[in-house]
C-alpha positions in Angstrom: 83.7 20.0 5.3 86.0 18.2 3.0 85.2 17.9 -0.8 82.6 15.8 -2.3 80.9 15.9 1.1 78.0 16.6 2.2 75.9 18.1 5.5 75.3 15.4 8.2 71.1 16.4 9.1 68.1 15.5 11.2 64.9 15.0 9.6 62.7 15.1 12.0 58.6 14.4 11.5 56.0 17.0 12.9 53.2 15.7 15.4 54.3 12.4 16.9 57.9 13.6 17.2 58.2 17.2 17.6 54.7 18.4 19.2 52.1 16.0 20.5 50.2 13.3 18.6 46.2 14.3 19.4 44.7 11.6 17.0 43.6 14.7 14.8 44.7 17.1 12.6 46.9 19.7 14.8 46.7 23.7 13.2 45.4 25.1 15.7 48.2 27.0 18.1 46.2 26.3 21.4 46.4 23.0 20.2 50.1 22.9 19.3 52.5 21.5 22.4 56.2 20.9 22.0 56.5 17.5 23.6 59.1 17.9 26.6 62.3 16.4 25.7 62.6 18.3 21.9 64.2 21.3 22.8 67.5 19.9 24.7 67.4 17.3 21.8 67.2 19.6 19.6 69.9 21.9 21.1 72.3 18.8 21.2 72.2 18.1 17.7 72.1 21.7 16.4 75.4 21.9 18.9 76.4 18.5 17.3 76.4 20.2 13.8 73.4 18.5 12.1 71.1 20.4 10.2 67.4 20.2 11.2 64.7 19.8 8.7 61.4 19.2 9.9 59.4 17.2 7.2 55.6 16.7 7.6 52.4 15.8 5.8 49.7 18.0 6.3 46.6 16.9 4.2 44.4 18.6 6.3 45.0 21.4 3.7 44.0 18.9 0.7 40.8 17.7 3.0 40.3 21.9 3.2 40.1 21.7 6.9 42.8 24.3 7.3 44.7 26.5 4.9 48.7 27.5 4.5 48.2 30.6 6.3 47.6 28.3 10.0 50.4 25.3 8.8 52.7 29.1 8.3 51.2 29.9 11.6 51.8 26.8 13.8 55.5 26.8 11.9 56.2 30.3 13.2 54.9 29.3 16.4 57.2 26.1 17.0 60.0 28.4 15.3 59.7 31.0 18.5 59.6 28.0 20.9 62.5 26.6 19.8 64.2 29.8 19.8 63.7 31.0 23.1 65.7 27.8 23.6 68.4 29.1 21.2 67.4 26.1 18.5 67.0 27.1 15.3 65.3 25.0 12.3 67.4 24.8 9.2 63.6 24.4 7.0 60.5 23.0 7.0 58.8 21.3 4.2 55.3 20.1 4.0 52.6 18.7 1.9 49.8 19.8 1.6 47.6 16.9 -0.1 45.7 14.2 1.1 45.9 11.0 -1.0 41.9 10.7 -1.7 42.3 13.6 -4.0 45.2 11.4 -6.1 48.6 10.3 -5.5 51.8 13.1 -5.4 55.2 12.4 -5.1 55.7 14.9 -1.8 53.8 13.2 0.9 55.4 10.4 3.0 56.0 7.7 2.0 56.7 9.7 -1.3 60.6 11.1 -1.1 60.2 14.6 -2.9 60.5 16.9 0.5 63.2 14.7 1.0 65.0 15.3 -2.2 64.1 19.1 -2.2 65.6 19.6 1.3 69.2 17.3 0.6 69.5 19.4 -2.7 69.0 22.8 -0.5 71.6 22.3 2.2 73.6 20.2 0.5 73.2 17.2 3.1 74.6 13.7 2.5 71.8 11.5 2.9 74.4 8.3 4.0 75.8 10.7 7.5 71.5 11.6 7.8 68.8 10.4 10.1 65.1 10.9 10.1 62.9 10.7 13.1 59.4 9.6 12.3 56.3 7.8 14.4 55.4 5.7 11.2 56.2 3.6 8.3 55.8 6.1 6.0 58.4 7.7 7.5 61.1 5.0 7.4 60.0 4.6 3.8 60.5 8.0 2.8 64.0 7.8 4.4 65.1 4.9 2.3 64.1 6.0 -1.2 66.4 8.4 -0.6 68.8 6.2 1.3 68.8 8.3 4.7 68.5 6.1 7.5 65.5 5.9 9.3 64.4 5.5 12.4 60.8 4.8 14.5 59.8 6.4 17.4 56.9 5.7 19.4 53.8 8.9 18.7 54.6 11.1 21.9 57.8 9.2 23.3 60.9 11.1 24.0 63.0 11.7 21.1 66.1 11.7 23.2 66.4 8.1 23.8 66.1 7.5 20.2 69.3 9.9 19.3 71.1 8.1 22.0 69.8 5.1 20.9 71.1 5.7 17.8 74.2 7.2 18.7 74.0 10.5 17.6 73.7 12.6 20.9 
């Protein structure tokens, strides 16, 4: 890595992108499936030199439906998956609120796990993609000036990276 440059990373949103979209909140580990295509996308960017950073809003927590004991939990869980595949997860950063108890600067479309996880691996944000299955998560990208791009909630992530031309 020359000087003055930054880590080229992946940014990758939780349910939607990485484990399947049920239409409710997912803390459960019974309810926790790795959609098919992740891990050899996965695998191809780790081997591509990206970091990975998972980035997720969980307000589930805020709405007390679930604490940071089963988010750690279902973290672990995809961790282990991912590793019997030999993928490892640079980080994962979450919030915790929901925005009916008042506004924070972490959750999506907000850009503070964002900022947290560029200023921890030193990643470049312009050589930096994030994966997402909603606006929010495009939005989040740009405040930070990462470039972002939608994928449809449960569609394979590898046709976006190729898409996208970084697989």
């Amino acid at each position: 890595m020359s000087e003055g440059q930054g880590r080229k990373a992946v940014f990758l949103d939780r349910d939607g992108v990485l484990n399947r979209e049920r239409g409710e909140h997912t803390w459960r580990i019974q309810d926790f499936e790795v959609l098919p295509d992740v891990p050899r996308s996965l695998r191809a960017l780790q081997e591509a030199g990206y970091v990975l950073v998972v980035i997720t809003n969980q307000s589930g927590i805020g709405l007390g439906l679930y604490g940071h004991d089963d988010v750690a939990q279902v973290h672990a869980y995809l961790r282990d998956r991912l590793a019997e595949q030999g993928i490892v997860l640079d980080d994962v950063f979450y919030c915790p609120h929901h925005p009916s108890k008042g506004r924070c600067l972490c959750r999506k479309p907000g850009s503070l796990l964002l900022e947290k996880a560029i200023a921890r691996h030193g990643i470049d944000p312009a050589r930096s993609i994030l994966v997402g299955d909603r606006d929010r998560d495009v939005e989040a990208a740009a405040a930070v000036g990462v470039r972002g791009s939608l994928i449809r909630a449960n569609g394979p992530l590898w046709d976006v990276l190729r898409q996208e031309k970084i697989v």
